[in-house]
C-alpha positions as CSV (number, residue, x, y, z in Angstrom):
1,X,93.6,101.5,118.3
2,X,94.7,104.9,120.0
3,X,94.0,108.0,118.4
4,X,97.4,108.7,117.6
5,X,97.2,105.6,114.9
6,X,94.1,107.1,113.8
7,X,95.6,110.3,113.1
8,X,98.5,108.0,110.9
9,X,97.0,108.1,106.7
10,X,99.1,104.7,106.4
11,X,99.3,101.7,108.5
12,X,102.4,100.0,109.0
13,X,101.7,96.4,110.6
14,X,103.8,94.7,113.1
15,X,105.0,92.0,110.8
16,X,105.9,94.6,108.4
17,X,107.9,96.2,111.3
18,X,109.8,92.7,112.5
19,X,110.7,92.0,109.2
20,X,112.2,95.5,108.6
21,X,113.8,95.4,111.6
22,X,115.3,91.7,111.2
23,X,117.1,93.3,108.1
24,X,118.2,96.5,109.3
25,X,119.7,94.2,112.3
26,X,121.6,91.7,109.7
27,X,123.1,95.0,107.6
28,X,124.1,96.2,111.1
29,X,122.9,99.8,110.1
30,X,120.6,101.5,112.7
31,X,120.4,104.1,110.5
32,X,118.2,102.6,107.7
33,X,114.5,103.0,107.6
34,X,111.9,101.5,104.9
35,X,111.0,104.3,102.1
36,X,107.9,103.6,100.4
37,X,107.7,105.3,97.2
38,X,105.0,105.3,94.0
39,X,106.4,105.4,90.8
40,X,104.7,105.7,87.2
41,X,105.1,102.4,85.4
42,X,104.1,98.6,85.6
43,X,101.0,96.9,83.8
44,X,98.4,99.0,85.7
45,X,99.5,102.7,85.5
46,X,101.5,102.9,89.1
47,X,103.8,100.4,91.0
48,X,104.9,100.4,94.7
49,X,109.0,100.5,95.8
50,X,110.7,99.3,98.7
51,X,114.1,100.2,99.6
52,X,116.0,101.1,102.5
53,X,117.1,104.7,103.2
54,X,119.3,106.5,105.5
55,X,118.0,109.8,104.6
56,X,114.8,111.6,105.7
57,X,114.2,114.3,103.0
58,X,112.0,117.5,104.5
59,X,108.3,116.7,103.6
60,X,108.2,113.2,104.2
61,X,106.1,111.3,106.4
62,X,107.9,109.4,109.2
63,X,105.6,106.6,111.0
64,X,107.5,104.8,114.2
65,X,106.4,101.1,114.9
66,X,108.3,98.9,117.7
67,X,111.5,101.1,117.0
68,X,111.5,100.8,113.0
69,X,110.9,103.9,110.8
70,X,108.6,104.1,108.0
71,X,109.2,107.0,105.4
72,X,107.1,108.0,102.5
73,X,107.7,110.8,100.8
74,X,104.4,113.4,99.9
75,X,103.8,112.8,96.1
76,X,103.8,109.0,97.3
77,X,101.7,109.7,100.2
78,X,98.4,111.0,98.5
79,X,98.2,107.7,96.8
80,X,99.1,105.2,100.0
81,X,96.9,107.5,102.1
82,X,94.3,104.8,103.9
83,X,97.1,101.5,102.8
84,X,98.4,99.5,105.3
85,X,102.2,98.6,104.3
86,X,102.7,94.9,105.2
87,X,104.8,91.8,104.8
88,X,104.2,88.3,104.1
89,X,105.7,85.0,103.7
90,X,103.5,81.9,101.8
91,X,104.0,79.4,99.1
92,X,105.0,81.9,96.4
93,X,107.3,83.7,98.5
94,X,107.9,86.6,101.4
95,X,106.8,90.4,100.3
96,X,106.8,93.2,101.7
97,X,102.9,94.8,100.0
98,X,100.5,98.2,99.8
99,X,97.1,96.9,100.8
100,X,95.2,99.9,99.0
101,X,91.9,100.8,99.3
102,X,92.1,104.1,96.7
103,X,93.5,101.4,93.7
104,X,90.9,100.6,91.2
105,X,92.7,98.3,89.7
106,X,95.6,95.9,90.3
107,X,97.6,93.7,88.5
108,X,98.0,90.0,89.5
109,X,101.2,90.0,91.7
110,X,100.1,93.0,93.3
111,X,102.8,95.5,92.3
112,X,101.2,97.8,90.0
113,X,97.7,99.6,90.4
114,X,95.9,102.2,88.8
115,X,93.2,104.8,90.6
């Protein structure tokens, strides 16, 4: 790991990146990158969102991987800080997820946590 990815708070994986960049190639937008986002709600207190943006608003964090952008704005950011954003497909499905190491508490599909 260089020290550059050290200096990152959030990890973005390399499956994470294909994937993202799979869809941004089949909507034919090279503008789009992945927002991350926090929001109050679901069954433990916060949930993660996942949508694609074409905007960079001034404060967020911007994290490059193989040519796919990563944005998270800075309210979101304090509670991804030390996560790892990444995607998986398995027997209940593909997901993009927040492995995070600040939730206390999660709920079973994974979408909600609390701190």
């Amino acid at each position: 790991m260089s020290a550059v990815e050290q200096a990152v708070p959030i990890q973005f994986t390399e499956a994470a990146a294909r994937k993202v960049k799979q869809l941004i190639d089949e909507e034919e937008n090279p503008q789009l990158k992945l927002r991350v986002y926090v929001t109050g709600g679901g069954c433990s207190g916060f949930q993660y969102g996942f949508t694609f943006d074409e905007k960079v608003n001034p404060g967020d964090m911007q994290i490059d991987k193989e040519g796919v952008i990563l944005v998270i704005d800075p309210m979101s950011l304090q509670y991804l800080a030390g996560g790892t954003v990444n995607y998986e497909e398995g027997l209940q499905g593909s997901r993009f997820f927040v492995d995070n190491p600040n939730a206390t508490t999660t709920c079973g599909c994974g979408a909600s946590f609390s701190i």
